[in-house]
Structures are given as C-alpha cells and as structure tokens.
C-alpha positions in Angstrom: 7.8 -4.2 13.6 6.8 -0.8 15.0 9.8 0.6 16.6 9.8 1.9 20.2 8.9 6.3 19.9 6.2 5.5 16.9 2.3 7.1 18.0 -0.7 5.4 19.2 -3.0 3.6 16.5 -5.6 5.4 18.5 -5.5 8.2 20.5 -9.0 10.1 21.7 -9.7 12.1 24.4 -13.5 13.2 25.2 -14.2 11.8 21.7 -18.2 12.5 21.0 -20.8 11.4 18.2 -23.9 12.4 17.7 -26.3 11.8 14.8 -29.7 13.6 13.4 -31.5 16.5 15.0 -32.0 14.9 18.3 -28.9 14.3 18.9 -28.2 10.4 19.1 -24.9 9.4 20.9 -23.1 7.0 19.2 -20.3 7.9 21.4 -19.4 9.7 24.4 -16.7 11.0 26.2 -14.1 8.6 24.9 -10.7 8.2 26.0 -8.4 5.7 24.1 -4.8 5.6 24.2 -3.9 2.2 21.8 -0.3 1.4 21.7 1.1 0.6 18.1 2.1 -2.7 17.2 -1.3 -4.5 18.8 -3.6 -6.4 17.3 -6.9 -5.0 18.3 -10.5 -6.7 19.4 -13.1 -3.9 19.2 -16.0 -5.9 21.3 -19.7 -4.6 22.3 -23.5 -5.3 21.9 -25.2 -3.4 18.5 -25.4 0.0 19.0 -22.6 -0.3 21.1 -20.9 3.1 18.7 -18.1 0.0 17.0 -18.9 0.8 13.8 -19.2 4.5 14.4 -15.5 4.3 16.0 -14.2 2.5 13.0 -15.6 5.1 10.4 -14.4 8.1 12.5 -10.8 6.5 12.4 -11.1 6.1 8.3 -12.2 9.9 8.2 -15.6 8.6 6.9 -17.2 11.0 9.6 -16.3 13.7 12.0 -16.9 14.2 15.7 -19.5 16.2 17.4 -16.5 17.0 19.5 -13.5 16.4 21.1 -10.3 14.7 19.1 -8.9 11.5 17.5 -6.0 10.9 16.2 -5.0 8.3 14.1 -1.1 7.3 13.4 -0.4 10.4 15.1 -2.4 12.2 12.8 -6.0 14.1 12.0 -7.6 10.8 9.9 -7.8 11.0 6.3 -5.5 14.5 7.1 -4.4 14.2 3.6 -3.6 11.4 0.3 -0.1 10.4 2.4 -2.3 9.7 5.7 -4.9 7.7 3.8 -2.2 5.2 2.1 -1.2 4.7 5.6 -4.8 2.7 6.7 -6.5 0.2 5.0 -9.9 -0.4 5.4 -12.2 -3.8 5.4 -16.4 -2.7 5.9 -19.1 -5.0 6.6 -19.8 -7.1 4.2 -16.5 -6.7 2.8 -17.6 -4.8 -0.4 -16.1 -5.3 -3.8 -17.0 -4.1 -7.4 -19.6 -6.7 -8.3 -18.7 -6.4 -12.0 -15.1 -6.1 -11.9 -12.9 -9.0 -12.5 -10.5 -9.6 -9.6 -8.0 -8.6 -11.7 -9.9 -5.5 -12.5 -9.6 -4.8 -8.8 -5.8 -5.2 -8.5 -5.2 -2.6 -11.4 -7.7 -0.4 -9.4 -5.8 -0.6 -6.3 -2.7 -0.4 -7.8 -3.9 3.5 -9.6 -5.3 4.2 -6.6 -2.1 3.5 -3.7 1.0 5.4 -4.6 2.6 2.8 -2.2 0.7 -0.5 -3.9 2.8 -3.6 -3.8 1.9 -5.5 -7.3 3.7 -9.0 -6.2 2.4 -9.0 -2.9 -1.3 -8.7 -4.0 -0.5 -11.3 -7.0 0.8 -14.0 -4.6 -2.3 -13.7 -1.9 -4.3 -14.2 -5.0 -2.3 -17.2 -6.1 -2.2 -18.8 -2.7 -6.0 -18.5 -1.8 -7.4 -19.9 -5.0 -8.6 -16.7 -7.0 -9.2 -17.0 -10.3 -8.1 -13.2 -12.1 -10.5 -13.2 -14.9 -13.7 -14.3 -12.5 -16.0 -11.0 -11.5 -16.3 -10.6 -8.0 -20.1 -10.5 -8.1 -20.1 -14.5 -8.9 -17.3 -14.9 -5.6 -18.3 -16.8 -2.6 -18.8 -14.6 0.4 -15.1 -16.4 1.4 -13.8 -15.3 -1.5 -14.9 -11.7 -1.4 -13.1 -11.7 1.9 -9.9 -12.8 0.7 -10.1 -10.6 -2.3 -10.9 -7.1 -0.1 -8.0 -8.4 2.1 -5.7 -8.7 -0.2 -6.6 -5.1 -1.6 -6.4 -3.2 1.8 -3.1 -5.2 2.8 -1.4 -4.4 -0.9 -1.7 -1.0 -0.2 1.4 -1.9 2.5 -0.6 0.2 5.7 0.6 0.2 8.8 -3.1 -0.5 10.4 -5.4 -2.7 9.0 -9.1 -1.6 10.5 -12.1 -4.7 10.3 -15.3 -3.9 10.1 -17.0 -7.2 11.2 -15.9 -8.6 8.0 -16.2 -12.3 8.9 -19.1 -12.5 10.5 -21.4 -13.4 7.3 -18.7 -16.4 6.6 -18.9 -19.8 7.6 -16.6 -21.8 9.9 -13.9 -22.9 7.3 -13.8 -19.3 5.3 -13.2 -17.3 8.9 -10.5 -19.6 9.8 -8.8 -18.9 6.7 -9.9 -14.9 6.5 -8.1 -14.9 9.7 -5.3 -16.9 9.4 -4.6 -14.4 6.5 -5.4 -11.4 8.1 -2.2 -12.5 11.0 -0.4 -13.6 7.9 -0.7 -9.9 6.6 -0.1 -8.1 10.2 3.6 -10.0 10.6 4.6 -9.4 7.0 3.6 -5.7 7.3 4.3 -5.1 10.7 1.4 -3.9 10.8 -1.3 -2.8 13.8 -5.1 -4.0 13.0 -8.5 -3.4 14.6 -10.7 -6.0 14.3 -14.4 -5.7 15.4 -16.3 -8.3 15.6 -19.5 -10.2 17.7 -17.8 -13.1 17.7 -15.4 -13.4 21.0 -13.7 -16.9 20.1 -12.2 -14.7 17.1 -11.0 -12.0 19.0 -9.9 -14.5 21.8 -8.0 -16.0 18.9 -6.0 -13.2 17.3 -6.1 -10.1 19.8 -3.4 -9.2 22.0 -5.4 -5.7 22.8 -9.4 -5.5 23.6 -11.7 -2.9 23.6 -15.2 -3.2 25.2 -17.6 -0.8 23.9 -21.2 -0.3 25.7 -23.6 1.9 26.0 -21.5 4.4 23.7 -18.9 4.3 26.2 -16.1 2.5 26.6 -16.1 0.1 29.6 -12.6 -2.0 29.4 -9.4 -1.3 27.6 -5.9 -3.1 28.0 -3.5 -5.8 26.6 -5.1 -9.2 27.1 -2.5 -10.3 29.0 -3.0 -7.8 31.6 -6.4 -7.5 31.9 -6.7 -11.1 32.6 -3.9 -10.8 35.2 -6.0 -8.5 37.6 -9.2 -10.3 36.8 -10.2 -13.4 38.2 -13.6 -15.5 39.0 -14.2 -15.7 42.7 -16.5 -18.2 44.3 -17.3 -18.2 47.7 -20.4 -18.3 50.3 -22.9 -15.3 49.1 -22.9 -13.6 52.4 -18.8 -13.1 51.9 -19.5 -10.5 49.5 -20.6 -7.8 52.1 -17.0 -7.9 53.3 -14.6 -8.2 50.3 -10.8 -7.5 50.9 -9.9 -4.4 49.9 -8.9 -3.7 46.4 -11.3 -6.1 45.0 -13.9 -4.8 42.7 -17.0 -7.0 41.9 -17.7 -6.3 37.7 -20.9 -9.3 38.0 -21.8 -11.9 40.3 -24.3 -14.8 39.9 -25.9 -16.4 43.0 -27.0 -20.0 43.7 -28.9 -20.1 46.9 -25.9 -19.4 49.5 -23.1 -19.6 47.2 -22.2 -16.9 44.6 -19.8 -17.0 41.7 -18.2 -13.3 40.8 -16.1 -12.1 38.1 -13.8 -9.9 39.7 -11.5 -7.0 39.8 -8.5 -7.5 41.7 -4.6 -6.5 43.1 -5.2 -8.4 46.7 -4.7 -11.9 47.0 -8.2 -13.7 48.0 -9.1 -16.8 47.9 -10.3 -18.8 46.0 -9.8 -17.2 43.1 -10.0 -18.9 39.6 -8.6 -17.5 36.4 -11.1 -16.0 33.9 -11.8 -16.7 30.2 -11.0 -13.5 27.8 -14.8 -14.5 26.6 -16.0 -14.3 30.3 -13.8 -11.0 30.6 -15.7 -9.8 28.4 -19.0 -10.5 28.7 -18.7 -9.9 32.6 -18.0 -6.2 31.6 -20.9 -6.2 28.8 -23.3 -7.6 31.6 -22.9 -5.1 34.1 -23.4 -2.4 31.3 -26.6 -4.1 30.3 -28.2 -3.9 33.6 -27.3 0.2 34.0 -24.2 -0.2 36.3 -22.7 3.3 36.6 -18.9 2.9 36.6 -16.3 4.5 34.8 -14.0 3.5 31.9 -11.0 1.3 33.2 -7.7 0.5 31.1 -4.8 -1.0 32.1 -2.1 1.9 33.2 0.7 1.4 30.8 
C-alpha cells in the first residue's frame, strides 16, 4: 500500500481549460489536493469538465493555465511517468482487429514494467478466449480486456473514464469487482468517473463533485458524510438556523421543509444522508446558479 510521505494522486491549484477561439471553460480555477491510496469517484452533470480533468491528468491535453501535478509530477513528464498511470477511456477502446492475445504482446512492448503472468491470469479468470479479435468481444468483455491491459502495466493509479456505463447490470458488477481486485493487488490509487452514483457509492472511499466547471465538493466519504446530514423541521425554522449550519438544498412541503445540510453544531433532528443524496444535494444547488465556493474536507 502507499506508504505515509508518498505525493498526492492529484494536486491543482487554479487549474484552467479553455477550448476553441471563444474560449469555452471546461474548467476553472481548480484546486485539488487528492491524498494517495484513495479510491476516487469523479461525479458531475455532462459538461461538468470530468472528462476534461481525466485527459489533463493522462497528459492528453494542457492547461490554459495554472498547474497539475500528477504522482508528484508534470503528467506524461516523460516514458518513466507514463508507465506509472494507466488509462481506461469511454468506451473502453481496444484494437478491433487484434486478437486478445495480440493485445497482451502489444502491451507488454509497449510497458517496460509489464507483468506477463498477471495479465495471463485476468484473462484466464474472466473467460477470454486469446485467439478471439476484440472487435467480435462483448462490450463486458472489451471491459475486462482494457482492464487487464492498463492494470498489467503494474501503475500506481488506475484513471476511468466512464468505462462501465455502456455495460449492463451483470458485466459492471464484474468490471468492478475486478477493477478493486486490481487496486489491492497493486496498491494502487484509481479515479473512477462515472454518472452512475450506486457505483461510486459502491467502491469510492474519496468523491469529487464537479459542476459548472468548478469543483463543488471534495473529501473522503467518510467525512463528508460525518458533517452532512438531512434536517427536517417546520419551514419557518429555517430563518433561524444554529450557527455553523449551512443549508446546500432544501425542499418544502407546505409548512414543513426537508434540507440537506452542512453542519459542526448539534441540531435536531438531524438524519444521516445518503453518499447519493450527498451528492446530488451539491449538484442541485449548482444547477439552480447558487454562488458558493469549493469546500473539501481540511485534512
């Protein structure tokens, strides 16, 4: 496992995309400081600057300004740096006229730091067949078999692209199940974006919410949902909250009002909170053009 001193997965301070002539955002003024060792949900609507994150990380793209570094490090510094990540797009794209064998002999060529018996065993154990061509795989199988190349490559973090989100019910459990399987055998970190929050709720111990281009939420799970909490009381109790309780979104029915809230006071009644209603609290309030600023947990 990642020892004590080892640098962030993520580290980005005023990070800043822009594309075309007009100047999209993509991102803006991000700061991310991602502990190693975590297992990472990158969360947000489309457009939300996920992917754009992801591909900065890879060194796929550079930033209109400001810094991220990666394992310490520039990403995709240099050959050494890039052995380091492995990489999972959408769609999880493979070589639809190679063989999956074909594929192993490619990665191994291609990772100085490959690891022959590990990939040969994750083929055994999910069912591949070596001689078949990954262009007649089943979008399960194509899964497993990128997978298995980005972990063989022994990284130490594993980045997902929403790579499960085209699978059905059966192949995501097992694309997940694998991908853990990979994390504790490499002792590895891995960012995992995806749309679907009963995944993330299911494997992360670290979340990210992206909105807007910014990032609205960051923190171990287990913290953020210490110092959340739903409140429910009479709707005109709102106007005088204790102090040190933040309202992220509220509902109201008639007189009574349900709230997801930020808190260090003890109020009552307070109700624990979801990781899915966590989330989507935060989402909400960006959706309807809440100004407020990025919060993390303080680690």
């Amino acid at each position: 496992m990642p020892v004590a001193d080892s640098p962030p997965v993520f580290h980005a301070r005023g990070l800043t995309k822009k594309y075309g002539r007009r100047g999209k955002v993509a991102l803006d003024d991000v700061n991310l400081n991602i502990p190693s060792g975590r297992v990472i949900g990158l969360v947000g609507p489309n457009g939300a600057g996920k992917s754009t994150l992801l591909h900065l990380a890879c060194g796929l793209i550079e930033p209109t300004s400001g810094s991220l570094a990666v394992l310490g490090s520039r990403p995709a510094a240099n050959a050494s740096h890039l052995a380091r990540v492995g990489f999972v797009a959408q769609n999880t794209p493979v070589y639809g006229s190679f063989t999956v064998a074909e594929h192993l002999v490619l990665g191994q060529k291609l990772n100085p730091a490959w690891d022959p018996a590990l990939a040969q065993r994750r083929i055994r154990q999910v069912g591949l067949n070596p001689a078949q061509k990954a262009g007649q795989l089943s979008g399960g199988q194509r899964a497993q078999l990128a997978l298995t190349i980005a972990a063989a490559k022994r990284p130490e973090l594993l980045i997902f692209d929403e790579p499960a989100a085209a699978l059905d019910p059966l192949a995501r459990k097992g694309f997940l199940q694998n991908l853990m399987e990979f994390v504790l055998e490499l002792g590895a970190s891995a960012v995992l974006s995806s749309h679907l929050l009963g995944d993330i709720e299911q494997v992360c111990d670290h979340i990210i919410v992206l909105c807007n281009s910014k990032v609205e939420l960051a923190g171990d799970t287990g913290d953020l949902l210490a110092c959340h909490a739903r409140l429910m009381a009479p709707r005109a109790d709102f106007d005088r909250l204790a102090a040190g309780v933040e309202v992220i979104s509220v509902e109201h029915n008639g007189n009574y009002s349900s709230a997801i809230v930020r808190t260090d006071a003890a109020t009552d009644p307070l109700h624990p909170v979801s990781l899915e209603e966590l989330v989507l609290a935060y989402m909400t309030r960006a959706a309807a053009g809440v100004e407020s600023a990025s919060w993390e947990v303080a680690r």
